[in-house]
Each structure stands twice: as C-alpha cells, then as structure tokens.
C-alpha positions in Angstrom: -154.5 -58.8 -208.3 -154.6 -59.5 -204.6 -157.8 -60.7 -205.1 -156.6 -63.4 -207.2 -154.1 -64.9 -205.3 -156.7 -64.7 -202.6 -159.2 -66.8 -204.8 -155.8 -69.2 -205.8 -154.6 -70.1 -202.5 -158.6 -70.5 -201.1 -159.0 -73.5 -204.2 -155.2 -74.9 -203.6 -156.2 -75.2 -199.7 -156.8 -79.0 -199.0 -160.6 -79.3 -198.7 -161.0 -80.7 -194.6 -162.9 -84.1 -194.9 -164.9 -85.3 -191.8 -162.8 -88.6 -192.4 -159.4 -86.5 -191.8 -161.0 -84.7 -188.7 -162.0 -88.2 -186.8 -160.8 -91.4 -187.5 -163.1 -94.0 -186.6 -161.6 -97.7 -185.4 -163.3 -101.0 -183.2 -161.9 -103.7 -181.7 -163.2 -106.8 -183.2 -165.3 -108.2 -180.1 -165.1 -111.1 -178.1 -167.0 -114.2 -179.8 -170.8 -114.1 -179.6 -172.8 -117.6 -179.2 -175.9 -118.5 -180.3 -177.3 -118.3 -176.6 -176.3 -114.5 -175.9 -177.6 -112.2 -178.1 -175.5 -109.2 -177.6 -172.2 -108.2 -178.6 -170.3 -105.5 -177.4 -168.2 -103.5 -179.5 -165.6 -101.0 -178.5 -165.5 -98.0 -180.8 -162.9 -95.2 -180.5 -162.7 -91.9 -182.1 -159.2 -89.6 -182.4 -160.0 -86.0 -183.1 -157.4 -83.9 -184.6 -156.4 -81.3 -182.7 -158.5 -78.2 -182.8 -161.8 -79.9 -183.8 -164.8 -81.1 -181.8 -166.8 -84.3 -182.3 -170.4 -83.0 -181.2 -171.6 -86.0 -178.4 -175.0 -88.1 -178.6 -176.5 -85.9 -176.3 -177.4 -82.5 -178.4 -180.6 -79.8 -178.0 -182.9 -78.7 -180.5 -180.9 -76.7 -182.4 -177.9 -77.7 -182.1 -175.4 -79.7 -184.4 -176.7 -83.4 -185.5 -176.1 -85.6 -183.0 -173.5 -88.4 -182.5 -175.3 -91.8 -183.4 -174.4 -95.5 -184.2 -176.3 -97.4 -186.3 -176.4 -100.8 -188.4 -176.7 -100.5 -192.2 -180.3 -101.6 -193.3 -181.3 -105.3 -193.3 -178.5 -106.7 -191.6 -178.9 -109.7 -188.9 -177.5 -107.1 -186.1 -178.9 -104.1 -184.2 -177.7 -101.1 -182.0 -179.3 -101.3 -178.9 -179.0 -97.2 -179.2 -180.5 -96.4 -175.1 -177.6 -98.4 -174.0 -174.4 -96.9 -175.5 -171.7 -96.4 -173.2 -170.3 -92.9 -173.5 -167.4 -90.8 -171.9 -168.9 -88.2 -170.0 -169.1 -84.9 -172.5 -167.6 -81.2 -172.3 -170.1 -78.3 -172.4 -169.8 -75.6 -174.8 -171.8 -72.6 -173.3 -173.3 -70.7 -176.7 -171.3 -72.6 -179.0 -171.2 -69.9 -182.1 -172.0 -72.5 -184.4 -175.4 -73.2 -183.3 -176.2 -70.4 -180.7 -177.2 -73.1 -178.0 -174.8 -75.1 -175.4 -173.7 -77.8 -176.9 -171.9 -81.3 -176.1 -168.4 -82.4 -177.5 -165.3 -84.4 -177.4 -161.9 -83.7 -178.0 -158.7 -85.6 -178.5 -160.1 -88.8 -178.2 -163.6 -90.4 -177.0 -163.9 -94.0 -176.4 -167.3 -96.1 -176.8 -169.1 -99.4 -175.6 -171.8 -100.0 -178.3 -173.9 -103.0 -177.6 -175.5 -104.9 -180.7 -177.8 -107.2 -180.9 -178.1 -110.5 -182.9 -181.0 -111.7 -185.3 -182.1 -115.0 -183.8 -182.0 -116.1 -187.1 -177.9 -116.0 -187.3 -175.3 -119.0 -188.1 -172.5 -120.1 -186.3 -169.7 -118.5 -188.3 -167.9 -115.3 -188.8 -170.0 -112.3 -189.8 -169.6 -109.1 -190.1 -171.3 -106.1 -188.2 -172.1 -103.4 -190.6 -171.6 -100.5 -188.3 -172.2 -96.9 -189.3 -171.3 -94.2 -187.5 -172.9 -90.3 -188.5 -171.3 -87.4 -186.9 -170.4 -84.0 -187.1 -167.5 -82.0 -186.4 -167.0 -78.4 -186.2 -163.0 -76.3 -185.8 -162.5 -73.1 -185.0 -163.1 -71.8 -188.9 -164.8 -74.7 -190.4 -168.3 -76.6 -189.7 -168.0 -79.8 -191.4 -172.1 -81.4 -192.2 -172.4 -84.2 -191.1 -171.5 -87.6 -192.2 -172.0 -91.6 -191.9 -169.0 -93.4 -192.0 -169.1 -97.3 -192.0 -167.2 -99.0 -189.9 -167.6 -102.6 -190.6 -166.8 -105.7 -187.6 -165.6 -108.6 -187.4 -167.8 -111.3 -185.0 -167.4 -114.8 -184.3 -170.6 -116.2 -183.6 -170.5 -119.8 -181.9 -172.7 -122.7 -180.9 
C-alpha cells in the first residue's frame, strides 16, 4: 500500500521543465544600419532558486554546454568567439558529471553579438535566436534544451 501512494504522489508531482528552471528574455537592440553589420543583443537568464545553468565554457565530459545560435537559413549570425559572458562559478566534481564544471545561479546576463547578411532590407526583422542549455538541481538533471528566443531589429539606411 505504501508503495502506491509512493508511485501516486511521484506521477501527481509537476514534471520540472527546462523552461520553468530558466527563463530566457532580450532587449530588443538598438537599430542596425545597412553600414554596420553587427548587432548586439542583450540576453538575460533568471534561474530558480536551487538550480544551475551550466556556462559556455564546459570539459569533456561534462554537461552540454551553454550556446547561442540562429535558427537555420536566417539573414543573421552569432558571432559565437565573441559572446560577452559573466565570469562563471566552479563546481569542483560536480556529482552530475564527475568533472568540475562551470555554472550560473540566480541570474546571468549576456552580450551576444550577431551579424547581418549583406543581403538584408531596411526594415524591421526579426532575429531568430535560439538558445540550448542545460540545467541541473539538487535532485533533478534536466537534458538539455533549445529554446527560441526570437528579436526584434530595426535595420536602417
């Protein structure tokens, strides 16, 4: 019998989703020209409490690393060497992975710098940013995930 209340209250428990755990947002950047061909965009991440976002840097081994991207065949482009990160914490051993690994908690702020097809109008676009990371709590390892993140650009003469 106790086993079954066990079993009951495991499948009632809200299922944690990587979207829950961190919540994504930008800032919609300042306008873009047709002359400078980079934009940079502000991206934030709020951790719940008790949860790590796993950083960009990671070793072999360790969980998938933090990375921003742009959704396949759009006119934009991470320039991925030349994120802006907060400086990560060290976990010595984490017990998830059995190697030291790098994380934020609370909140971690970004500088992501994209780049513009030559081949882009004047106008208002939108940046299809994605954003794959993984999270891990005390109990729970979430896989990873890509979120997008899409953002609005004014690109002028």
């Amino acid at each position: 019998m106790l086993l079954f209340f066990t079993l009951i209250s495991l499948l009632a428990a809200p299922m944690q989703r990587p979207t829950d755990v961190v919540k994504w947002s930008a800032e919609k950047p300042e306008p873009a020209s047709t002359d400078r061909r980079t934009i940079l965009v502000k991206v934030t991440a709020d951790i719940q409490p008790g949860w790590k976002l796993y950083a960009i840097q990671q070793p072999e081994g360790g969980p998938k690393a933090l990375a921003f991207a742009t959704a396949d065949g759009a006119p934009f482009r991470v320039s991925t060497g030349h994120i802006i990160a907060p400086k990560a914490k060290v976990l010595k051993q984490d017990e998830n992975f059995a190697v030291d690994t790098h994380y934020y908690e609370t909140r971690a702020a970004f500088t992501v710098p994209v780049a513009v097809d030559r081949a882009i109008t004047a106008g208002t676009h939108e940046i299809p940013l994605e954003v794959t990371f993984q999270a891990c709590g005390n109990e729970l390892c979430l896989r990873p995930f890509t979120q997008s993140l899409p953002v609005k650009v004014s690109i002028e003469k």
